[in-house]
DRENNUMAR-661190 format. One record per residue: x negated, y negated, z of N, C-alpha, C in turn; residue number from 0. Coordinates in steps of 0.001 Angstrom, whole numbers, padded with zeros to 6 digits. Atoms other than C-alpha are relative to their C-alpha. Layout:
<pts>
<pt <X, Y, Z>, <X, Y, Z>, <X, Y, Z>, NUM>,
...
</pts>
This chain:
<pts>
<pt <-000841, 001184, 000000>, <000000, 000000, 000000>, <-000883, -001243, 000000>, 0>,
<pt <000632, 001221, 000017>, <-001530, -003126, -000889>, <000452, -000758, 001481>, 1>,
<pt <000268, 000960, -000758>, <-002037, -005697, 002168>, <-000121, -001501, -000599>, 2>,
<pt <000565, 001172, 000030>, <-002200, -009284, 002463>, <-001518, -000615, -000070>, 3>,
<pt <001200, 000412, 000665>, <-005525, -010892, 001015>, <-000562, 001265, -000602>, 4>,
<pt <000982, -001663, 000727>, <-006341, -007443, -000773>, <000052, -000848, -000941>, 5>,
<pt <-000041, 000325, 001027>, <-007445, -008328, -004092>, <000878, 000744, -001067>, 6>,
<pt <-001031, -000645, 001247>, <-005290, -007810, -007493>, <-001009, 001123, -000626>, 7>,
<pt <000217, -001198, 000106>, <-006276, -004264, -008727>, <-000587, -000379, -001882>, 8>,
<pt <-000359, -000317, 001987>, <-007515, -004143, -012855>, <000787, -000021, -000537>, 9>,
<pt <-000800, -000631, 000836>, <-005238, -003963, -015584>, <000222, -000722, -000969>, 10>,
<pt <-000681, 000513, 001467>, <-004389, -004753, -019361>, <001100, 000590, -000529>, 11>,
<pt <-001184, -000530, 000623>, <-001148, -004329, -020820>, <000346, -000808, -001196>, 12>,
<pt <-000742, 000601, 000992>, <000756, -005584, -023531>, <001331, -000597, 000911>, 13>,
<pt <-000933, 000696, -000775>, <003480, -008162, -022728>, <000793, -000766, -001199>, 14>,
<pt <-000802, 001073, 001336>, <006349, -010460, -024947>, <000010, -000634, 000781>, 15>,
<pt <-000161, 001698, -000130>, <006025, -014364, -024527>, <-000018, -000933, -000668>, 16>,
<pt <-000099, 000737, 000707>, <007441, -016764, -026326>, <000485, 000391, -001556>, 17>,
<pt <000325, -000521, 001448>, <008258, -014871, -029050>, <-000813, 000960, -000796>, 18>,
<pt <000957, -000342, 000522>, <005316, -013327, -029464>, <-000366, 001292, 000856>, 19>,
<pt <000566, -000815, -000861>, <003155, -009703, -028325>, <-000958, -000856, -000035>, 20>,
<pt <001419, 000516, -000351>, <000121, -010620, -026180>, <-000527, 000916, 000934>, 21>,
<pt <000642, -000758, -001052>, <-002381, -008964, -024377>, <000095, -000540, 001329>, 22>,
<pt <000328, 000232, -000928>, <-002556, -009548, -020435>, <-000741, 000913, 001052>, 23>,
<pt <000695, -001034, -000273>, <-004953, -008625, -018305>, <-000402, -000795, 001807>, 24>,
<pt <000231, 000732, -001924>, <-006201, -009174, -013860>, <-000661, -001479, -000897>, 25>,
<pt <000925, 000730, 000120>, <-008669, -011394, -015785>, <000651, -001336, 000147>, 26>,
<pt <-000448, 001337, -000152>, <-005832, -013926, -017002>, <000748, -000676, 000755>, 27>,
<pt <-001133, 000546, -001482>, <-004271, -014167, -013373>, <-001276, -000887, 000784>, 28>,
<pt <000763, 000692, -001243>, <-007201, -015504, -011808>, <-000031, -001671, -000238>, 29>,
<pt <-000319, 001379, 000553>, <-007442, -019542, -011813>, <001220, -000356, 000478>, 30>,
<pt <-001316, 000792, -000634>, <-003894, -020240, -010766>, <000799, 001136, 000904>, 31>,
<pt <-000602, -000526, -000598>, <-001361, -019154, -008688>, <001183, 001170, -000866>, 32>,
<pt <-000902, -000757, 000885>, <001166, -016462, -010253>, <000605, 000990, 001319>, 33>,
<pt <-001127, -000584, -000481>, <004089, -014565, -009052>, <-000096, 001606, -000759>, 34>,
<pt <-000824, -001199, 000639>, <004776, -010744, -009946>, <001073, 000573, 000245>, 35>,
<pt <-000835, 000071, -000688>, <008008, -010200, -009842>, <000615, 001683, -000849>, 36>,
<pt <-000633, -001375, 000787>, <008979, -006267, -010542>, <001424, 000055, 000185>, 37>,
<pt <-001310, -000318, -000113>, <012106, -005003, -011201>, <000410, 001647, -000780>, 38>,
<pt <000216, -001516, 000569>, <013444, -001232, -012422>, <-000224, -000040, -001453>, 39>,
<pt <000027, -000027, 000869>, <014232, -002128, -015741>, <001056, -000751, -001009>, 40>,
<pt <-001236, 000855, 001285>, <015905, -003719, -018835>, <001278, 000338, -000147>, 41>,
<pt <-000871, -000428, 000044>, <019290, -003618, -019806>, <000706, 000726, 000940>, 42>,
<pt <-000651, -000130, -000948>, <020407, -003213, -016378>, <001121, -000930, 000485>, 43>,
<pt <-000732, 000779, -000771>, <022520, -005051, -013835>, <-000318, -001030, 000736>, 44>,
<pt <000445, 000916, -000715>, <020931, -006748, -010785>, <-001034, -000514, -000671>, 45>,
<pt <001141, 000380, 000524>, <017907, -007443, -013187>, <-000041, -001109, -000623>, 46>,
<pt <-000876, 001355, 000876>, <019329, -009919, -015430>, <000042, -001024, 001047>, 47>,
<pt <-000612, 000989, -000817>, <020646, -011369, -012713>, <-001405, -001208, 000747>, 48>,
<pt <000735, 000819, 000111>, <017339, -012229, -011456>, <-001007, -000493, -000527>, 49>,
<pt <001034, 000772, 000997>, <015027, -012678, -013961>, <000654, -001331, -001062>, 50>,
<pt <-000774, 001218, 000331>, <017666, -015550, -015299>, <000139, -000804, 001020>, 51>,
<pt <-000188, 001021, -001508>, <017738, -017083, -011765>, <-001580, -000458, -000417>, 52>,
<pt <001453, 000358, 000197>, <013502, -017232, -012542>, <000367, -000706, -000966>, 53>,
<pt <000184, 000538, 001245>, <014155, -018409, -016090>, <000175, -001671, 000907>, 54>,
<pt <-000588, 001633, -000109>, <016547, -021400, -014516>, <-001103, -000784, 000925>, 55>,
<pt <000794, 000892, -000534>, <014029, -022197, -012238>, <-001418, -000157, -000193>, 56>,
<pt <001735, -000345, 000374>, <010720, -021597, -014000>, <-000448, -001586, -000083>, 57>,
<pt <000678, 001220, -000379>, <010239, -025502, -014075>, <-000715, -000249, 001028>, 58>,
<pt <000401, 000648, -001488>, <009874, -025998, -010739>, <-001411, 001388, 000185>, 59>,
<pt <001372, -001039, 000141>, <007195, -022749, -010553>, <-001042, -000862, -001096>, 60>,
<pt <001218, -000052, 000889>, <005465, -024076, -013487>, <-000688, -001890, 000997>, 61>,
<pt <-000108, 000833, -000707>, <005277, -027349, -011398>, <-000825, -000030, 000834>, 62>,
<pt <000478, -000505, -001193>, <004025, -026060, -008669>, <-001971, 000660, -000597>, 63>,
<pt <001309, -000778, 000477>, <000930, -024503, -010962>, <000351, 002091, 000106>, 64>,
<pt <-000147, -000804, -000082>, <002592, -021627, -010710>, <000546, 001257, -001122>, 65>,
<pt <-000889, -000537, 001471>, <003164, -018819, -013711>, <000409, 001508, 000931>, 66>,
<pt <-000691, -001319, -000469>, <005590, -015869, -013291>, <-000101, 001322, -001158>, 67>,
<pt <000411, -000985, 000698>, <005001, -012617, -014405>, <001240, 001473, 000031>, 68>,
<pt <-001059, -001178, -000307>, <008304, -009922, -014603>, <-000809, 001124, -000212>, 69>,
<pt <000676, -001044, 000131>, <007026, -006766, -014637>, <001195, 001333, 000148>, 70>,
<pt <-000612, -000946, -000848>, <008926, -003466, -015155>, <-000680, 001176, -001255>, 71>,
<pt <001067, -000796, 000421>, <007817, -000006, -016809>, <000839, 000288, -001346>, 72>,
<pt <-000444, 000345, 001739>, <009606, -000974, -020225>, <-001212, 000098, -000735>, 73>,
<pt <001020, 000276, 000964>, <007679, -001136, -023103>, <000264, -002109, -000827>, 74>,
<pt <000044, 001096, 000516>, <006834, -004496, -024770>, <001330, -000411, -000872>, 75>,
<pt <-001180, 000298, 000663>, <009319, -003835, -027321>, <001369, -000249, 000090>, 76>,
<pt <-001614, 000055, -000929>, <012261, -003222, -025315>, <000130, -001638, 000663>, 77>,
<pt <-000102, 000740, -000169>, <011342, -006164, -023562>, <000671, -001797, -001418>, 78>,
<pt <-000918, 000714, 000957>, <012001, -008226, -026846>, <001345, 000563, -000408>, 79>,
<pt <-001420, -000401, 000257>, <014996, -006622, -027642>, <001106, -000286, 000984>, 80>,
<pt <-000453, 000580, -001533>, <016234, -007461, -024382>, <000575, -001302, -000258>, 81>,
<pt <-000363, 001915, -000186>, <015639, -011392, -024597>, <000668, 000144, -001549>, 82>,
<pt <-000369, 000118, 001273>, <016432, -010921, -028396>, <001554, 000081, 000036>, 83>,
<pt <-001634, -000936, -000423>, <020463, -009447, -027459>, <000653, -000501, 001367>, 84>,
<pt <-000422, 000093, -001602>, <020936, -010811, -023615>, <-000031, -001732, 000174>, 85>,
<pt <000086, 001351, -000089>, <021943, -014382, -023171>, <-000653, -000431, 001294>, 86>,
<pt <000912, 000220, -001013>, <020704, -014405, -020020>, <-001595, 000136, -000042>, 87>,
<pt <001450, -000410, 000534>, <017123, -013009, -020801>, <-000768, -000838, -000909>, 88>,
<pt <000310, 001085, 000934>, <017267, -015443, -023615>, <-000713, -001006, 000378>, 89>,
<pt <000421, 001258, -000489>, <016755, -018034, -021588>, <-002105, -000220, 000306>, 90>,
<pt <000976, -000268, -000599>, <012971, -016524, -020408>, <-001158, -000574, -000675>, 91>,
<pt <001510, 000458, 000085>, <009585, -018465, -020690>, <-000827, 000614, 000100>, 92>,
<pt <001841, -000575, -000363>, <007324, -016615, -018918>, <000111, 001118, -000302>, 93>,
<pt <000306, -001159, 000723>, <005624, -013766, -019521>, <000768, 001547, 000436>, 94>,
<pt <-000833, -001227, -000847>, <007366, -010313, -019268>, <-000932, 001056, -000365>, 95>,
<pt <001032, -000990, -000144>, <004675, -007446, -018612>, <000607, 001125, -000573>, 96>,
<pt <-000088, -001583, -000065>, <004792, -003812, -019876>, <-000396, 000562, 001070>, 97>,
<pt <000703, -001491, -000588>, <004190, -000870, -017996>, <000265, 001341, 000333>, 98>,
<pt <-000194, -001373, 000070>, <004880, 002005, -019329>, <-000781, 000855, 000306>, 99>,
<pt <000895, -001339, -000917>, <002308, 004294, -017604>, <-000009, -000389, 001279>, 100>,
<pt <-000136, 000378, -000997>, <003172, 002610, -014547>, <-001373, -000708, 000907>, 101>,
<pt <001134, 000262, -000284>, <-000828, 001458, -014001>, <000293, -001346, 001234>, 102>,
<pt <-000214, 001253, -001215>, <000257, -002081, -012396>, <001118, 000239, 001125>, 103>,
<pt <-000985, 000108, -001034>, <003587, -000636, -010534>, <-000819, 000815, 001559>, 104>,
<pt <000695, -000847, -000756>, <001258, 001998, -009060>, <-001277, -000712, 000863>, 105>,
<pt <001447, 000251, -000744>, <-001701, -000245, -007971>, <001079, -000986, 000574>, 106>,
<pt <-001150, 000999, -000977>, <001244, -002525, -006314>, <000367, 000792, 001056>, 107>,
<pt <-000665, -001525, -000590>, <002457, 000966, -004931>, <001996, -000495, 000136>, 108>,
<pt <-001593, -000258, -000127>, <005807, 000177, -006178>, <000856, 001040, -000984>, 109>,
<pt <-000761, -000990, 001200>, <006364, 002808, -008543>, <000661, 001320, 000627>, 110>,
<pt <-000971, -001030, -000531>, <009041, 005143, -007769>, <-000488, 001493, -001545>, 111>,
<pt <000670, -001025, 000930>, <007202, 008357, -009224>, <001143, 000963, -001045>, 112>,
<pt <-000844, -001007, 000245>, <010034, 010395, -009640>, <001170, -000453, -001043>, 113>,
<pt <-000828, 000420, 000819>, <012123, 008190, -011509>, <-000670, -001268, -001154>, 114>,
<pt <000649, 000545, 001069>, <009226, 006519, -013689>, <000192, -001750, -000012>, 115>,
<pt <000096, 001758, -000265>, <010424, 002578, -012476>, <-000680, -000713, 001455>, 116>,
<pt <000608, 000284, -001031>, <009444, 000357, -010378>, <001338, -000562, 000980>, 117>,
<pt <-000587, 000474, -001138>, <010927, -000977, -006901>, <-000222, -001528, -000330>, 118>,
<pt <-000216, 001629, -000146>, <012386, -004794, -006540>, <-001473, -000677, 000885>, 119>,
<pt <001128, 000848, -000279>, <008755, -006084, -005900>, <-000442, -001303, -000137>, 120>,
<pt <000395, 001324, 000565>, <007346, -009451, -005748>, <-001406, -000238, 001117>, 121>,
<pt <001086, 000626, -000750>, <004191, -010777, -005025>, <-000214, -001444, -000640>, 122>,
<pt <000511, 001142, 000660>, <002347, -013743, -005138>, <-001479, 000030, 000296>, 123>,
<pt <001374, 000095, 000315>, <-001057, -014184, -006183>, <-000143, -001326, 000280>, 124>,
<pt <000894, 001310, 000078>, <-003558, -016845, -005381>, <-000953, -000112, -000616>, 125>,
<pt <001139, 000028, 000986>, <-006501, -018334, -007754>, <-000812, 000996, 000483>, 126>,
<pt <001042, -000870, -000369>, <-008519, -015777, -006181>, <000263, 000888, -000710>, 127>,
<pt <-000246, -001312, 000492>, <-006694, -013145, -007321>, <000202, 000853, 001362>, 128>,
<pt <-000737, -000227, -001458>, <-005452, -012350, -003579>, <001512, -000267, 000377>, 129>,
<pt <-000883, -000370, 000141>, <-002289, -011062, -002764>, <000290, -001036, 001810>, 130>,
<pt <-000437, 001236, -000942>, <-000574, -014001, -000490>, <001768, -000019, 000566>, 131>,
<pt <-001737, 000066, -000573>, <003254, -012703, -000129>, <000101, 001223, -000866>, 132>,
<pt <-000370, -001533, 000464>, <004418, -009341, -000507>, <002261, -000020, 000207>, 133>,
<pt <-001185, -000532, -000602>, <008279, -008435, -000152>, <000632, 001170, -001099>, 134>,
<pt <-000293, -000564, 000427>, <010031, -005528, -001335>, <001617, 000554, 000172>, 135>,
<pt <-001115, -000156, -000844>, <013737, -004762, -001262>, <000499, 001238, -000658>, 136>,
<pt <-000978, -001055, 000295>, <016215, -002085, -001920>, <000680, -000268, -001535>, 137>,
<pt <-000555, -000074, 001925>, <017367, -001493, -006116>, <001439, -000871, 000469>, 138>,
<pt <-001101, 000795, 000516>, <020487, -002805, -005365>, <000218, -000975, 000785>, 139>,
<pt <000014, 001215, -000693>, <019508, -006251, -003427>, <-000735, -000772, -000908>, 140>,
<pt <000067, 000772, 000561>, <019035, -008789, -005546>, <-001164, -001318, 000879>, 141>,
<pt <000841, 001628, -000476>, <016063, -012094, -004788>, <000549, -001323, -000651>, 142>,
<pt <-000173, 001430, 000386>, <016308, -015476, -004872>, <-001104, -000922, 000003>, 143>,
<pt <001127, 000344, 000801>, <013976, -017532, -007089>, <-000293, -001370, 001042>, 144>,
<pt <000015, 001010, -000395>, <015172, -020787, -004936>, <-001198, 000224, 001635>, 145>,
<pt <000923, -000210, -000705>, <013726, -018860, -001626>, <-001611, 000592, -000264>, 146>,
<pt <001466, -000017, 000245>, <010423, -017752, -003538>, <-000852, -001234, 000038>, 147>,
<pt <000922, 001356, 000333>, <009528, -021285, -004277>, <000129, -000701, 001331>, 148>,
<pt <000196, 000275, -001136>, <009952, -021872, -000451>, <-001440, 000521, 000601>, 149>,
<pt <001327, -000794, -000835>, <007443, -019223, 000267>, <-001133, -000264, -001095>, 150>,
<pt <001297, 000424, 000419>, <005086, -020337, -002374>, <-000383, -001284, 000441>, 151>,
<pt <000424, 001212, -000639>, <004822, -023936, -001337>, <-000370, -000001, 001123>, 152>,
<pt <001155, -000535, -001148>, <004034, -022624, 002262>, <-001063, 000839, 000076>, 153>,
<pt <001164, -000700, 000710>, <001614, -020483, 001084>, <-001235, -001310, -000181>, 154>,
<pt <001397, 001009, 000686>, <-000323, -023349, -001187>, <000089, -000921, 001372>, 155>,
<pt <000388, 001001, -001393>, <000413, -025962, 002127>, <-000950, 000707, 000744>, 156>,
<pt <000868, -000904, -000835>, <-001712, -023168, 004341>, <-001019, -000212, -000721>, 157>,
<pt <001263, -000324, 001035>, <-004096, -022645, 001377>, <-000616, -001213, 000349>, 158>,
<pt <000503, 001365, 000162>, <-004848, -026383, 001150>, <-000021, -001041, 000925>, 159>,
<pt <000061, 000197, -001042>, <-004666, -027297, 004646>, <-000188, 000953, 001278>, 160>,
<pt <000958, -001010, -000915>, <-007024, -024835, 006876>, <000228, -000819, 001390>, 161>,
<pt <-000458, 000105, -001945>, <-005687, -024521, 010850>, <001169, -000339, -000085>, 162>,
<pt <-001656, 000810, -000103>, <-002102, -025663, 009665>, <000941, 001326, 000055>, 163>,
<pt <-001023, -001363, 000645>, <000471, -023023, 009601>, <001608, -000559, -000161>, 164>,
<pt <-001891, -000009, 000517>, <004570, -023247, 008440>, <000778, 000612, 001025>, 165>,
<pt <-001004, -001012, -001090>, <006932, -022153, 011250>, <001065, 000511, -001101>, 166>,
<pt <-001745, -000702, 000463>, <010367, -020522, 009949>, <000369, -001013, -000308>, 167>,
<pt <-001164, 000983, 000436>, <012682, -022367, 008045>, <-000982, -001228, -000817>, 168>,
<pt <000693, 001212, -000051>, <009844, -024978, 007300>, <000485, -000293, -001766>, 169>,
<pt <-000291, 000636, 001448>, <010412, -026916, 003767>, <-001232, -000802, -000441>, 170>,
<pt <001090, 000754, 000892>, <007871, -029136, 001527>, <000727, -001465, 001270>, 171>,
<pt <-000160, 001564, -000454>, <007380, -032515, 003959>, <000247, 000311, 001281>, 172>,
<pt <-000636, -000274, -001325>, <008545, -030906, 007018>, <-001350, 000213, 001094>, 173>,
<pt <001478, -000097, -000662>, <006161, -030744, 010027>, <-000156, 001623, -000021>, 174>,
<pt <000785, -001380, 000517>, <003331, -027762, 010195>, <-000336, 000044, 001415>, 175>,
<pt <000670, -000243, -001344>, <001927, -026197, 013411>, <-001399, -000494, -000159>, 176>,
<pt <001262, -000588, -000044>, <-001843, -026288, 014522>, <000071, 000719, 001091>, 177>,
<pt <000276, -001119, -001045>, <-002382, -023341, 016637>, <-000608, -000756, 000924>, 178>,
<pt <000704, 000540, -000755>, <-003427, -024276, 019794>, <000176, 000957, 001721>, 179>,
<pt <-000272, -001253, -001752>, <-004007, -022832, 023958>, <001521, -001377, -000274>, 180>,
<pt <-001538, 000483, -000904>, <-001018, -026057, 024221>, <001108, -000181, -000621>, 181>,
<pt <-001855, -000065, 000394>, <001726, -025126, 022352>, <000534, 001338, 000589>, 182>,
<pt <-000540, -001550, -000647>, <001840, -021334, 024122>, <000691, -000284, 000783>, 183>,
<pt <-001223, 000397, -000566>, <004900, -021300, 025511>, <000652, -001393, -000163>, 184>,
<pt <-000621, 000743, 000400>, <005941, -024542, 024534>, <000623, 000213, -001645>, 185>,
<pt <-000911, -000179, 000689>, <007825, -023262, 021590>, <000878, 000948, 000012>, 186>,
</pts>
C-alpha cells in the first residue's frame, strides 16, 4: 500500500487528450502538482458522474498549478470513444490514462485483481513526485472535485509554509496552526 511521502512508482502508458493519443509517463508528473483520480471504468454510472464534476471544475485545478489525471484500466481507445459518445465526458480536458495491464492501478495498490479494475482512488502528487493525499472509497460512493480542491490547497499551504499546519474544516485565507508545547490542551 503506498504511504504518504512514498514516491510515485515508474510507468508509461498511452493516454487520450485533447483529441489526441499521447504517451505519459512518472517522468511527465514531476514539476507540478497532479491529481490521480482512478475510477473502475468507462461507460459506467458513478464514473461519469465524477469525472464531469472534474471536467466542470478543471479551471480551478489548473489554477491552482494543478493537472488531473483519470485513470482506469480501459484502453486508450475506449477512452475516446467514451468522450467521443458521452456528453458528459465530452466536456474533459485533462488527460485520461490507460491501464490495461493494470501497471499504475497496481503500484497505487488499487487494482481489484479479480475483476481486472481499479478501486475509486485518488491521489495527489507533489513536484517531487510524492504522494501528499491518498483516499479511497467504496465502487459505489461517488467524490467530490469541490472537496479535492480543499485538500489540495491545504496540502500546497503546508508545502509552502514549513511549521504551519490546516486544522479541519480549514479553507484558503482561514487561520493555520503552529504546533506548539502552548496550544496542548488549549484546543
Amino acid at each position: 500500500m503506498p504511504r504518504i511521502n512514498s514516491q510515485l512508482k515508474p510507468f508509461e502508458t498511452n493516454a487520450f487528450h485533447n483529441g489526441k493519443f499521447i504517451q505519459v509517463s512518472d517522468a511527465d508528473v514531476k514539476g507540478k502538482w497532479s491529481v490521480f483520480f482512478f475510477y473502475p471504468a468507462d461507460f459506467t454510472f458513478v464514473c461519469p458522474t465524477e469525472l464531469e464534476d472534474l471536467a466542470d471544475n478543471y479551471e480551478t485545478f489548473q489554477k491552482l498549478g494543478v493537472e488531473i489525471y483519470s485513470v482506469s484500466t480501459d484502453k486508450h481507445f475506449t477512452h475516446k470513444a467514451w468522450h467521443d459518445t458521452s456528453p458528459a465526458i465530452g466536456k474533459i480536458k485533462y488527460v485520461m490514462l490507460a491501464d490495461p495491464t493494470g501497471q499504475i492501478s497496481r503500484n497505487l495498490d488499487v487494482l481489484v485483481e479479480e475483476a481486472g479494475i481499479a478501486d475509486r482512488g485518488t491521489f495527489l502528487i507533489d513536484p517531487e513526485g510524492k504522494i501528499q493525499y491518498i483516499e479511497i472509497t467504496a465502487g459505489g460512493v461517488g467524490r467530490s472535485a469541490v472537496e479535492l480542491i480543499d485538500k489540495v490547497r491545504a496540502a500546497q499551504y503546508v508545502a509552502s509554509h514549513p511549521g504551519e499546519v490546516c486544522p479541519a474544516k480549514w479553507k484558503e485565507g482561514e487561520e493555520t496552526l503552529t504546533p506548539s508545547l502552548d496550544l496542548i490542551g488549549k484546543i
